[in-house]
N, C-alpha and C positions, 0 to 999 in steps of 0.2 A: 063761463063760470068754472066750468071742469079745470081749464088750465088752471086759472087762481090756485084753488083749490091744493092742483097737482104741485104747483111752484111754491102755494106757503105751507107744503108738507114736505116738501125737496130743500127748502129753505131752513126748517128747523131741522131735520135731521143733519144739513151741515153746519148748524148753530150747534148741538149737540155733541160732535164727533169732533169740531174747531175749538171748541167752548174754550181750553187753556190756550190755545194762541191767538186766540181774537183778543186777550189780555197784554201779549207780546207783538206789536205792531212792527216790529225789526226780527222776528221768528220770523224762517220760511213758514208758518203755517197761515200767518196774516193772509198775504198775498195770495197764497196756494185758495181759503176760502174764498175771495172774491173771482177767483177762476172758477172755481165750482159753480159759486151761485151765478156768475154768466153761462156756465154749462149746462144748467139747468135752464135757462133764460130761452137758449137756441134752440133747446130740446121741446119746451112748451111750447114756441111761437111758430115750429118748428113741423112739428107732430102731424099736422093734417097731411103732409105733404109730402111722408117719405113713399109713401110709389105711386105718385102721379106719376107719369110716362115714364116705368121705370130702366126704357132699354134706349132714352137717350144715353150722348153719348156725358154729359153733363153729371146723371146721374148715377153712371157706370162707375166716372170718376169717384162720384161720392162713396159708393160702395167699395171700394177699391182701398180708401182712406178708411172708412168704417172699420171693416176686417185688418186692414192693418193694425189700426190701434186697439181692434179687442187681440190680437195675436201678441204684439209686442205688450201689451199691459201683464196679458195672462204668464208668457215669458218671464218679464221681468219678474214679477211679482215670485214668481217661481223661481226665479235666480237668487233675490235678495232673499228668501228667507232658508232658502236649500244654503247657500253658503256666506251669507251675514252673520249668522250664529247671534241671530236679537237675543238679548238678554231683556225680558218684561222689567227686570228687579231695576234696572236703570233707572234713577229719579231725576228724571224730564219730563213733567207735563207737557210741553210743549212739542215731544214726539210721539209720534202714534207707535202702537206696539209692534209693528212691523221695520220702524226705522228707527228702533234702538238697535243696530245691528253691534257687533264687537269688530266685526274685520273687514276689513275693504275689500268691496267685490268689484274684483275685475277682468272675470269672464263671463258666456252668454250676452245679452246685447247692452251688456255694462263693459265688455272691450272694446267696440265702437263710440260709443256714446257714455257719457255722465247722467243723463237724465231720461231712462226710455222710458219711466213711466210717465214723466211731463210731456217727453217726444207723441205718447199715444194722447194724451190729452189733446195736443195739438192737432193731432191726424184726427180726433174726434170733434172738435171745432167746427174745421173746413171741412170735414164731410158732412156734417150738421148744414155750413153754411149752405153747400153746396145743392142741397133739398130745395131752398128756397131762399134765392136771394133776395133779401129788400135791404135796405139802408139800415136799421135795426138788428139785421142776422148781421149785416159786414161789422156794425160798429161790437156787437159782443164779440165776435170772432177777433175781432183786433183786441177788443178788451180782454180775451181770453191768453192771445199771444203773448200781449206785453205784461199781464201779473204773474206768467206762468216763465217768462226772462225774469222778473224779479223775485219769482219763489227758489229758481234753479240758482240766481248770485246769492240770495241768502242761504241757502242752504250750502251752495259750496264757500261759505264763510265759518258756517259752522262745523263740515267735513273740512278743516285746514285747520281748526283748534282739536278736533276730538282724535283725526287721525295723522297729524301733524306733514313731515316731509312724503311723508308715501302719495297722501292726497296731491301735494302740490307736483310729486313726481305724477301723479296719474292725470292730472290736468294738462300738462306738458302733452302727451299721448293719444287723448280723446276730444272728441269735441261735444258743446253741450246736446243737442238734437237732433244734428243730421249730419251722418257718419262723414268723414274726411270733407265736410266743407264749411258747417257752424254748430 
């Protein structure tokens, strides 16, 4: 009952915070919530289980993936707003106030990669899955991966209109999740 609970309060506060691009079905934001609410999904069914035998070697990995992606989140998140220069006054519903940025950032772990903060989602997935595999963690975990591939091409569709040649220079250069290989 707790889960419920915990998932249909996880669920509306990303109904809440999505609200203008769950209207936008072609926004990165569409896809971006149906990643979240699988995130949320792995994390409820999830929960009981993160330190059962916690010094196999299974769930060392997990840990491993975990801190990565609270490091690269907290990173990025730090990258984009220290040198994106959001502008709030931007009128785009459909972006949240942190990715109204004005200038293309491409140092910190945005010269590697296009997308570290989906990359940490990702690394937050499979260290989720990693807790506890059953058939229902692998299939959010894949559901996780592939809306979070279609939140990163729509959004580098919208960074190719807002910041024109420089983005398609910078796509050239990076890769979307993991550094010099995808």
């Amino acid at each position: 009952m707790l889960e419920l609970v915990v998932f249909l309060l996880g669920s509306l506060g990303f109904i809440l915070l999505s609200r203008q691009s769950l209207t936008q079905p072609y926004s990165h934001g569409f896809p971006r919530f149906i990643a979240f609410e699988a995130l949320l999904g792995l994390v409820v069914i999830n929960a009981r289980n993160w330190f059962i035998d916690p010094f196999s070697l299974i769930q060392i990995v997990s840990w491993a993936l975990l801190l990565d992606a609270a490091f690269l989140a907290f990173h990025a998140f730090w990258t984009l707003h220290t040198y994106g220069a959001p502008n709030p006054a931007i009128q785009d519903d459909s972006r949240l106030g942190m990715e109204k940025t004005t200038k293309l950032v491409t140092v910190g772990p945005y010269h590697f990669i296009r997308h570290p903060m989906y990359a940490s989602l990702l690394c937050l997935a499979w260290g989720i899955l990693l807790k506890h595999i059953s058939l229902l963690s692998a299939l959010l975990a894949i559901l996780v991966s592939l809306t979070l591939l279609l939140t990163a091409v729509y959004e580098e569709r919208e960074n190719l209109h807002i910041f024109g040649e420089g983005y398609a220079a910078y796509m050239q250069q990076t890769k979307r999740f993991i550094p010099f290989i995808f």
